[in-house]
N, C-alpha and C positions, 0 to 999 in steps of 0.2 A: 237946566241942570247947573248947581251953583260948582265948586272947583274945587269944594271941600267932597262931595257925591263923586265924582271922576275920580280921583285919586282915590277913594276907598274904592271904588270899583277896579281901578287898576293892580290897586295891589292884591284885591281876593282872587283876580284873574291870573298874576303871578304865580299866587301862592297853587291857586287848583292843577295850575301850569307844571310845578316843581312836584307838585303829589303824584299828580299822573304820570310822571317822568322813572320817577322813582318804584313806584307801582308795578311799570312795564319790566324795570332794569330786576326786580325783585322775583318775579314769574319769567324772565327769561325773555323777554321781549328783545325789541332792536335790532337793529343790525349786526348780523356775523360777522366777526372779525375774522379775517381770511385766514384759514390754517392752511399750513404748508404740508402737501402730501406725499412725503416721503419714502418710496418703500424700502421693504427690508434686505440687508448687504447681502449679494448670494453669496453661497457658502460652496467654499471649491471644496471640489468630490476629487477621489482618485478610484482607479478601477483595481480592486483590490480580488485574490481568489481565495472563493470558499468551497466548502463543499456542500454539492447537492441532495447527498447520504448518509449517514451513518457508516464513518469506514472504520474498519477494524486495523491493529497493527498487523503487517506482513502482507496488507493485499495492496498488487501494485495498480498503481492511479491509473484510469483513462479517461480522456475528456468530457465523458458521459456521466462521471461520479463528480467532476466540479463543475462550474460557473463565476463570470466574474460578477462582481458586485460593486454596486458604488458608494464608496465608502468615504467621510469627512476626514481630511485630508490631516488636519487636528490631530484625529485620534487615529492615524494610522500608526503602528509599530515597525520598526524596522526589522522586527523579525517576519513579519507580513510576505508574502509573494505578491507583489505588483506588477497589474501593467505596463509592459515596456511599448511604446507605440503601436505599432500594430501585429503583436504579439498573444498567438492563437491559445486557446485552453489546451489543446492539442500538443502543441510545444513545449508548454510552461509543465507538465508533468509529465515528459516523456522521460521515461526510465528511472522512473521514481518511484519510491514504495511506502506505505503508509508506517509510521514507527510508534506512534501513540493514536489512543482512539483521538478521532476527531467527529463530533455531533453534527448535525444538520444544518448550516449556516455560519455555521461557526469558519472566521478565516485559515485557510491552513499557514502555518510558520515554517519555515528552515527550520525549527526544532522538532517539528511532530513529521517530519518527511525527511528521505534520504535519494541522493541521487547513486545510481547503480554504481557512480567510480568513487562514490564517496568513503567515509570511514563509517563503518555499523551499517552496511547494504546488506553483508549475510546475514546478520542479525537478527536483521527486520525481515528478511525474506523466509525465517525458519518459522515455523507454524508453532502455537504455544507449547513448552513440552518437551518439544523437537533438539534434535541437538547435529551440527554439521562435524560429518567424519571425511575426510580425505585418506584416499587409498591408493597405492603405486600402481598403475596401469598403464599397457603399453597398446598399441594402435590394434595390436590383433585382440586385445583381451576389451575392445571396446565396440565390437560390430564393427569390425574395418573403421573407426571414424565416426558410423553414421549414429553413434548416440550424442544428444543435443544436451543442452541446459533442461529440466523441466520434462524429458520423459520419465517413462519407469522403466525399471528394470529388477531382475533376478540376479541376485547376488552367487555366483557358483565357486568352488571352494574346491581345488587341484592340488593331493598331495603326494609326492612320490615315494615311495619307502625302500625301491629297488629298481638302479637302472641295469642291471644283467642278470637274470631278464626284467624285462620292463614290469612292475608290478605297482600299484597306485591306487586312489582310491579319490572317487569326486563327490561331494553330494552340492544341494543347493541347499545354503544356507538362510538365505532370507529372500521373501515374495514379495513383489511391487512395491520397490523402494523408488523412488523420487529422487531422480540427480540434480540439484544445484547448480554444478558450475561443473566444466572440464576447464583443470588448470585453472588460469584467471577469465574466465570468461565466462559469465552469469546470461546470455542470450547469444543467440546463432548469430546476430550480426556481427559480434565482436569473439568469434567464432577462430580461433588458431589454425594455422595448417595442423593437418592432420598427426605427420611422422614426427609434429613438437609434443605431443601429447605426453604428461607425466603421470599426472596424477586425476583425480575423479572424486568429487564432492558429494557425500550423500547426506539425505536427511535420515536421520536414524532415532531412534527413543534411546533414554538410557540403556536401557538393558540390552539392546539393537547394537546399541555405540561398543557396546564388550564384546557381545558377539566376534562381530568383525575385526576388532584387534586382536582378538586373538584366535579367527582365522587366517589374519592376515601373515602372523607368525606363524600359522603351522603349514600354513604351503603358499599356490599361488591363484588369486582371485580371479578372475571372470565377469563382467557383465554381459547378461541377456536379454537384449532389449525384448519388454512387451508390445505386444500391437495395442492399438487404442479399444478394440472392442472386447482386450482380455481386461485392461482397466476399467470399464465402466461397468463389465461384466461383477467384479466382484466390490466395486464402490459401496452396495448396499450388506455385503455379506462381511467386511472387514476394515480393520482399519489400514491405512498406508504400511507398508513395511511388512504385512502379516499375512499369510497365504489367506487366500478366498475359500471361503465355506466349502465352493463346491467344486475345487482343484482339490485331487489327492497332495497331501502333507508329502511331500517329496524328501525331508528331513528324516524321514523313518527310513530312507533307503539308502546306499551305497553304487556305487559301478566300479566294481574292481576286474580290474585289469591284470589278465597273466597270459606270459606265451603270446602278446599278439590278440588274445580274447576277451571280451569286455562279458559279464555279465553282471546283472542285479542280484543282491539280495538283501533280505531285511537287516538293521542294523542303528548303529543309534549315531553315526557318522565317525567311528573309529577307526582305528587302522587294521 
């Protein structure tokens, strides 16, 4: 093989050399260059509370209607209720009341809830509609004491028109009304001695709320507490505040008092 043959041979050997190279690099061939596998930055959560229901304004939270959830740290608001270390759902809404609807997941904020000592507690605890009346009461015109925040009661209406002889006239003015608060205190825990007792918060409707002021002028009130099974008894027959279908209208009657003698008769609560 002469030197001119070798060299043509070497260089078509080159050449097929660089084709097939190119070839491979064009389909993807060769060796991988090592890629770096990096994964992605985690993303800090905070334990933020939401609710587990549908809650309406005026109904107060218990740990059964929230949950906490964990929430991107990013996007939390500082109107948010957060977890404080190991601080219970239990805690985080104790005596607190719902102020604006809050949907299903949805975080609850400092603006849509109210704590009991806060400003706008009664507000949010009065049912749509509803309107809060305070009324002067003294220890015996409240069952000794033993009327709460949150029972009900019969509104009774004492007017005297003659004390020699004694002659007067009572009727009951208004049926299973819902107290509030006594004085400043919206639950039995924060509960006053008894003989501080002044005043008595009720829930009333408008027309309810006149009533009673101007009962309240024409003599001296009374609450009657009901037992629990006169309340559930008429739940389906009326609304709060309004005698039960199937209690006689006690409004139609009087008990007038002469000489020491009480008796009833029909009347339309006058004197």
């Amino acid at each position: 093989m002469n030197t001119r043959r070798l060299v043509v041979l070497l260089l078509a050997a080159g050449a097929a050399g660089v084709v097939a190279l190119m070839v491979r690099g064009l389909f993807g061939g060769g060796a991988k260059q090592a890629e770096a596998n990096i994964g992605a930055a985690p993303v800090a959560v905070t334990q933020v509370l939401v609710a587990a229901t549908r809650l309406e304004p005026g109904q107060p939270l218990t740990d059964a209607q929230v949950r906490w959830e964990p929430w991107p740290s990013s996007g939390v608001d500082p109107s948010f209720i957060a977890k404080n270390g190991g601080m219970s759902a239990a805690a985080a809404v104790e005596g607190t009341v719902v102020r604006s609807p809050i949907v299903a997941g949805e975080p609850i904020t400092y603006t849509k809830v109210v704590k009991s000592q806060g400003a706008g507690f009664m507000a949010a605890t009065l049912a749509p509609g509803m309107r809060a009346v305070a009324i002067s009461v003294s220890v015996a015109s409240i069952a000794g004491g033993f009327i709460l925040p949150n029972d009900r009661v019969d509104i009774i209406l004492t007017t005297v028109t003659n004390d020699n002889p004694k002659h007067g006239t009572t009727r009951v003015v208004l049926s299973n009304v819902r107290v509030l608060a006594i004085d400043q205190a919206f639950d039995n825990k924060n509960q006053k001695v008894v003989s501080d007792v002044k005043t008595a918060t009720l829930e009333l409707t408008p027309h309810q709320a006149q009533i009673v002021s101007l009962a309240q002028a024409m003599g001296t009130l009374s609450l009657a507490l009901r037992s629990l099974g006169d309340n559930e008894a008429v739940a389906s027959n009326a609304k709060p505040g309004a005698p039960g279908a199937a209690e006689e209208d006690d409004t139609r009657f009087v008990s007038v008092i002469r000489y020491g003698m009480a008796r009833r008769q029909a009347g339309s609560g006058g004197q």
